[in-house]
C-alpha positions in Angstrom: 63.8 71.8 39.0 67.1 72.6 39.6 66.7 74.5 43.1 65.2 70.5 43.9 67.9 68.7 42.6 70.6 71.5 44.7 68.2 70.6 47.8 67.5 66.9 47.5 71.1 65.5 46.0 72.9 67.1 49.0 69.7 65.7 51.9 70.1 62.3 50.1 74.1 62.7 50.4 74.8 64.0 53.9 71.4 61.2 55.0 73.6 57.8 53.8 76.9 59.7 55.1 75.1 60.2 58.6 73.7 56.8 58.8 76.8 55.0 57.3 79.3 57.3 60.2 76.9 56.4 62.5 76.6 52.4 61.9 80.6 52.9 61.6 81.3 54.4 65.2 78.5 52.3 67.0 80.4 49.0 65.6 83.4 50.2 66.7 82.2 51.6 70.4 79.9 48.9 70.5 81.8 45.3 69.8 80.0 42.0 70.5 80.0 40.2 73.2 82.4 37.4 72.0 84.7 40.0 71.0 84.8 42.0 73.8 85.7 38.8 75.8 88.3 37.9 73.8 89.6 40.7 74.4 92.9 42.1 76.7 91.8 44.5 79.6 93.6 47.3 80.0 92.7 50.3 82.3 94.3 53.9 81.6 93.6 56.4 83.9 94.4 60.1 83.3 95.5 62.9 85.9 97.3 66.0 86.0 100.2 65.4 84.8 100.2 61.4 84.2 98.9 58.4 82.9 97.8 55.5 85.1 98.7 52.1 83.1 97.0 49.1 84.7 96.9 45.6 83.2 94.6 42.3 83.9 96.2 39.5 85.2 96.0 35.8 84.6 92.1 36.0 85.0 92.1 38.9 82.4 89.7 40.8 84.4 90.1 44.1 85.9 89.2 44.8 89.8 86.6 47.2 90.7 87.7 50.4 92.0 86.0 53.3 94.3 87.3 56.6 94.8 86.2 56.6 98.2 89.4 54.3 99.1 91.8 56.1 97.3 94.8 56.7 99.5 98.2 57.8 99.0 99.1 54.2 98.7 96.1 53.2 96.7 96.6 55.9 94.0 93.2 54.7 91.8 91.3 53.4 95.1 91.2 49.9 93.9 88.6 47.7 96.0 90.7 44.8 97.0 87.5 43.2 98.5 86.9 42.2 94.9 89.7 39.0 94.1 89.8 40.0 90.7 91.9 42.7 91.4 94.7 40.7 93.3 96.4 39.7 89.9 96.4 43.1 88.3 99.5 44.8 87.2 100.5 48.5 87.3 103.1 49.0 84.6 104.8 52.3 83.9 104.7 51.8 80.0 102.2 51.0 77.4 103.0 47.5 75.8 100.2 45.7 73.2 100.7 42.5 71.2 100.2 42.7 67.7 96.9 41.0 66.3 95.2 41.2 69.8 92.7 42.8 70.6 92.4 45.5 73.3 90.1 47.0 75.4 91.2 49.9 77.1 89.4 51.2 79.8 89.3 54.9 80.2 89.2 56.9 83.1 90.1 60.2 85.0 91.1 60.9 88.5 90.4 65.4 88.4 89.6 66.5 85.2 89.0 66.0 81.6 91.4 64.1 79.8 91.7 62.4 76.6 93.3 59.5 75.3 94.6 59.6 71.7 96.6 56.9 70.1 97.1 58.8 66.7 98.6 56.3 65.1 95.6 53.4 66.0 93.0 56.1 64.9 91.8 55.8 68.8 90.6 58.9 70.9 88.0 58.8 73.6 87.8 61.2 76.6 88.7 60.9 80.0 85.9 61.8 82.5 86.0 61.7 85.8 83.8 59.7 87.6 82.3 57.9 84.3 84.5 55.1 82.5 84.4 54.7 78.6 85.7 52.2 76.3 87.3 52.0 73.4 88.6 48.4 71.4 91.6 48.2 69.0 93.1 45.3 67.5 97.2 46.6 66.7 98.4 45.5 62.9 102.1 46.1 63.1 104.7 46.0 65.7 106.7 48.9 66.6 109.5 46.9 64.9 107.2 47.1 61.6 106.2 50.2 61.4 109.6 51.4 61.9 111.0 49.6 58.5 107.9 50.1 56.7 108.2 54.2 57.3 111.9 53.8 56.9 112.5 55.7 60.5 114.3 53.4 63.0 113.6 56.4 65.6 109.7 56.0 65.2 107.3 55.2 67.7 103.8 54.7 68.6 102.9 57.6 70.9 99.7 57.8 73.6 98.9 61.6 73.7 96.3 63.8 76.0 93.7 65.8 73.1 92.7 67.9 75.9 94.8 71.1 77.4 94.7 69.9 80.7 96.9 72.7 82.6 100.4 73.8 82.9 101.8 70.2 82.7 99.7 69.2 79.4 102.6 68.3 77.7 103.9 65.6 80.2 101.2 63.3 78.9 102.7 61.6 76.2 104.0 58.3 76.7 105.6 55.8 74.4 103.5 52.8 73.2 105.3 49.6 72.0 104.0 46.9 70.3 105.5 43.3 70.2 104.8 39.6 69.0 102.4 37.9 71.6 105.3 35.7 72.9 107.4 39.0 73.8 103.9 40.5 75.0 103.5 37.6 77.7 107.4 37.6 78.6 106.6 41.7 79.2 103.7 41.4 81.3 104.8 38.3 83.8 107.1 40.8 84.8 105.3 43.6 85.5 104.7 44.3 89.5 101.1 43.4 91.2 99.1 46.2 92.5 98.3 44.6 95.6 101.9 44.7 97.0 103.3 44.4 100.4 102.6 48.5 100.9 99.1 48.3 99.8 98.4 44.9 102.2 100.1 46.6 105.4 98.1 49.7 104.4 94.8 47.2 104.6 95.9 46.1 107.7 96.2 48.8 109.5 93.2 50.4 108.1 91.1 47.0 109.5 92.9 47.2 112.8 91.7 50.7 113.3 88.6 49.8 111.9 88.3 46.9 115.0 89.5 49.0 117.5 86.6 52.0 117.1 84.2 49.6 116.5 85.4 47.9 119.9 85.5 51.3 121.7 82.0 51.9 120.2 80.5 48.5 121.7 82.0 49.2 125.1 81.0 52.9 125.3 77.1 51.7 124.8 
């Protein structure tokens, strides 16, 4: 009798622990439509040694990207074909409004990275060639969380989880977060991706594009 209660009471245990961390992390991975539309895009991408920040404009909607344009100008081989990506931002700092909710898009331009806000229980690898999601809503500004821990030097931090070479330790970058109102004063300001060097980059590319084709069409 008591070998079956040491066998079943642990079986019953770690079954309703399973099921209850599994209903737990597909909630959290897996947020509903409405929420996930309510949402704030934000796309991180990871390479040695760096993170990319890139925010949704006006539209809140991020533009497609292939790696198959990526060009020493276009660092994350945006499509620009697709208008949605004519408002977004590239921002050299992570900024979040309290009470909103994000969802960060995470990617990687080499090799495996991963993106772990410690302090937001958040961590979800960065793999190349795949994209994953996670969604966080922030509770307390930076502001907050410094007077409620009593450390005026305190701050949110975005780490790599994954040794990632001889420059691991370059990936950790500050992450603030503000009211809304100082959120949307933040972001207006940020630059556009699709800049004057990325547009006479196009350009050329199209002109080059025009000529072979012309050169082609005379040839046969």
């Amino acid at each position: 009798a008591i070998e079956r209660a040491w066998t079943i009471v642990p079986a019953i245990v770690l079954t309703v622990l399973v099921v209850f961390g599994f209903t737990t992390w597909r909630n959290i991975t897996n947020p509903s439509e409405e929420a996930i539309k309510g949402a704030i895009n934000l796309e991180v991408t990871g390479e040695q040694f760096k993170w990319n920040i890139r925010y949704s404009g006006a539209d809140n909607a991020l533009g497609k990207k292939k790696y198959t344009l990526t060009t020493p100008t276009n660092g994350l081989g945006i499509d620009f074909t697709d208008k949605a990506s004519w408002d977004d931002k590239l921002a050299g700092e992570i900024v979040l409004p309290k009470g909103r909710a994000i969802r960060v898009t995470i990617n990687s331009k080499d090799i495996l990275h991963s993106f772990y806000l410690p302090d937001f229980r958040v961590q979800m690898n960065a793999v190349p060639g795949m994209a994953t999601y996670f969604q966080f809503t922030p509770r307390l500004t930076t502001k907050e969380v410094r007077n409620q821990r009593n450390d005026q030097a305190y701050n949110y931090i975005l780490l790599c989880a994954k040794i990632c070479g001889a420059g691991h330790y370059n990936m950790q970058y500050k992450v603030t977060v503000v009211e809304p109102k100082e959120y949307e004063e933040w972001l207006v300001k940020q630059a556009l991706y699709y800049n004057d060097d990325v547009k006479k980059e196009l350009q050329s590319a199209q002109k080059s594009a025009t000529a072979v084709n012309n050169k082609l069409a005379i040839n046969n």
